[in-house]
C-alpha positions in Angstrom: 0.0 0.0 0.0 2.7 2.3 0.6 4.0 2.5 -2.9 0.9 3.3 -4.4 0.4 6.1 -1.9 4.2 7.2 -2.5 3.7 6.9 -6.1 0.7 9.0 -5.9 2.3 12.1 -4.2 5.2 11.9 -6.2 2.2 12.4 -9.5 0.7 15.2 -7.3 3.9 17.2 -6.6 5.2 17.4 -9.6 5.4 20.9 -11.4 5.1 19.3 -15.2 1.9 17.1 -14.1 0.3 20.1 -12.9 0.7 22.0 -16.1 -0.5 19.3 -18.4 -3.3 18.6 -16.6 -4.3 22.7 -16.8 -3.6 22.5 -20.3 -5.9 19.9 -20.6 -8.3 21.4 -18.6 -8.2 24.4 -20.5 -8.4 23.1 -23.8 -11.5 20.8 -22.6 -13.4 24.0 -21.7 -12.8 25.5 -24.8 -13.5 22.6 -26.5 -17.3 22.5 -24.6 -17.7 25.8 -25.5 -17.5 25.5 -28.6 -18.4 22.5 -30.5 -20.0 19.3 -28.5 -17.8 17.8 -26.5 -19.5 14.9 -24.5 -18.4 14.0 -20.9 -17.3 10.9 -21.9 -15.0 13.0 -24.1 -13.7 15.2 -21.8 -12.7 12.0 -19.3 -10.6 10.4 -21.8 -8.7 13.6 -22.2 -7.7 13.9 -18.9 -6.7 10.0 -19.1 -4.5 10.3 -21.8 -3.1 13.4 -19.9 -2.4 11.2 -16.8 -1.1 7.9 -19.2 0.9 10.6 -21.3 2.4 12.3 -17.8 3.1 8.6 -16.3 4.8 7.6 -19.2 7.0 10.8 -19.2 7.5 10.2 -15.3 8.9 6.6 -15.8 11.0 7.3 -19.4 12.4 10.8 -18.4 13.0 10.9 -14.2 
């Protein structure tokens, strides 16, 4: 339990994670704004965000 909990807060602290993820955020507003974006939609943006920022956690330390 303890790695997935230390594996966790080492996601949450880091600076690059952060900005992807407001990127992402960002660009899913807009992107509801304006055209149809689905909910469904927006969730899989933020999970390729969070696959994209693992990856890059685990290749580039």
């Amino acid at each position: 339990m303890k790695p997935i909990v230390k594996g966790i807060k080492n996601y949450f602290s880091d600076k690059k994670n952060r900005i992807v993820h407001v990127i992402a955020g960002i660009s899913g507003l807009l992107a509801s704004l304006f055209s149809l974006m689905g909910f469904y939609d927006r969730i899989l943006l933020f999970a390729v965000a969070i696959c994209f920022n693992v990856v890059r956690m685990r290749m580039m330390p």
